[in-house]
C-alpha angles and dihedrals in degrees: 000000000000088000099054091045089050076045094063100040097052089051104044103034102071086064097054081041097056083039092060097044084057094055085045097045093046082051092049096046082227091150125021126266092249090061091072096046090049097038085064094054098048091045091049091043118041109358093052102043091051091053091051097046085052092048090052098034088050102051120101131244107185103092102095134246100296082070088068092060087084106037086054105050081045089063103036082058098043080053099049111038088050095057087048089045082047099053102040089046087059104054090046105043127041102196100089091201091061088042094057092037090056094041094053095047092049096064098029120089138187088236094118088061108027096031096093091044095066102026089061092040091046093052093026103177104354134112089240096069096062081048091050085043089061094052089057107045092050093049096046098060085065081034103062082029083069109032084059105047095043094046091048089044085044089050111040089046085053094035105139124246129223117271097267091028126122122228112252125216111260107269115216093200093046085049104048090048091050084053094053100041089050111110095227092047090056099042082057087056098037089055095043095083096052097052098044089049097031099236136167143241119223106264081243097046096046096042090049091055089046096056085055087041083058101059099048096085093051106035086046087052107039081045089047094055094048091059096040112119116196079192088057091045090062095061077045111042095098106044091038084047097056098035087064094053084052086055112027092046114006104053100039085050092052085038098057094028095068088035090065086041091057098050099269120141142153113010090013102053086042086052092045094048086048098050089040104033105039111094133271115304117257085225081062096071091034081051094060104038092059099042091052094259129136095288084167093068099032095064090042090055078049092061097038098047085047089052094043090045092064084070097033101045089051097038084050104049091042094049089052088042084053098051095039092251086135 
């Protein structure tokens, strides 16, 4: 039990940690305004893509078609718990940039990031845990297919209108060439081919990528924590309460609960519970800065659902250890 807690805390507090330095670096006036402008575009638009396109170019395909069985129910639930998110935000809550910034952030998780952390604590020097890996690498390419797509759909439908602006009907076509010109879209398609043939990057080139990879998690934090407003938090505590609740509790719950309905057991129900139950993607709040959404309360349900994952993700791991689901 004491492992799993020191788990989730190794894994969840250098996020609050880099978030912090941001809110302390923006009060000290260290670096200028504009850095922090100009440290989200370059994240959206070249750090994280290149993340992405190693993440997808990297994963292995030749593990046969059993393999498939979990990439596809991934993305049949993704699917369907964001139109239901969707549906029921929008009844709820009439300012559609708050609508698509709490839906996003209900489906989206931080498992690209934090997967491998806990696969390999969690198996920590056991055989299990390259088989678990495997597992993983070959889900999160569907995974961060889907998280994209859907953010970029979610986004663009509750994309917000000019004051004096009527609301225009969503647009299909409008929507489907915002999702291919978006970074992230097209690091998923450029990397597709490299992980279906098996292809390889040039040492130089994939090094290179890796170094700007690298720099994605820090720069969208720091940058995170500099734009954070406790003022702003008070209009929001409710919705972005209650989003990571969605998020932190809810959907890992739905998630691992039909995973166990449809046969799965042991690595696949620790994967589902990691792409379902950790908390709400950093590239949640950069998405939604940059596609006029509420960036504000994106990156607040961030910080809540971190904070709240501390307790689910332990409580979570330690309930399937007990009942013999992992």
């Amino acid at each position: 039990m004491l492992d799993n807690l020191i788990l989730s805390l190794n894994t969840v507090t250098p996020v609050l940690i880099l978030t912090v330095l941001g809110m302390i670096l923006k009060k000290v006036r260290l670096l200028p305004d504009g850095f922090y402008s100009a440290a989200d575009k370059y994240v959206f638009d070249i750090a994280l893509p290149c993340m992405i396109f190693l993440q997808v170019a990297g994963a292995d395909m030749t593990g046969g078609g059993d393999l498939m069985k979990l990439p596809i129910f991934t993305v049949v639930m993704l699917l369907l718990t964001c139109t239901a998110f969707s549906v029921v935000t929008h009844l709820i809550v009439r300012d559609p940039a708050r609508v698509g910034a709490s839906v996003q952030s209900m489906f989206r998780s931080n498992a690209s990031i934090l997967g491998v952390v806990f696969i390999t604590n969690i198996y920590a020097g056991t055989a299990e845990s390259e088989v678990a890996l495997a597992g993983y690498a070959i889900t999160m390419p569907f995974v961060i297919l889907m998280y994209n797509v859907l953010s970029v759909v979610v986004l663009t439908v509750f994309m917000p209108t000019a004051e004096g602006e009527e609301k225009q009907k969503i647009n299909l076509g409008k929507i489907l060439i915002n999702t291919a010109k978006n970074p992230l879209i097209i690091a998923v398609v450029l990397g597709l081919p490299f992980m279906i043939f098996g292809w390889e990057l040039p040492t130089i080139l994939n090094t290179s990528l890796g170094y700007l990879s690298d720099s994605t998690t820090a720069l969208a934090l720091i940058s995170l924590g500099a734009g954070f407003s406790f003022s702003a938090l008070k209009g929001n505590i409710t919705l972005a309460s209650v989003t990571s609740i969605v998020k932190t509790v809810i959907h890992p719950i739905i998630g691992v609960a039909a995973a166990y309905l449809c046969g799965f057991r042991g690595n696949e129900l620790l994967i589902t519970f990691i792409i379902f139950g950790t908390p709400a993607a950093v590239s949640s709040y950069i998405m939604a800065k940059n596609m006029k959404s509420d960036h504000e309360l994106a990156g607040q349900i961030l910080l809540i659902s971190t904070l709240m994952c501390i307790l689910t993700i332990f409580l979570g791991v330690f309930l399937m250890k007990t009942v013999g689901g992992i």
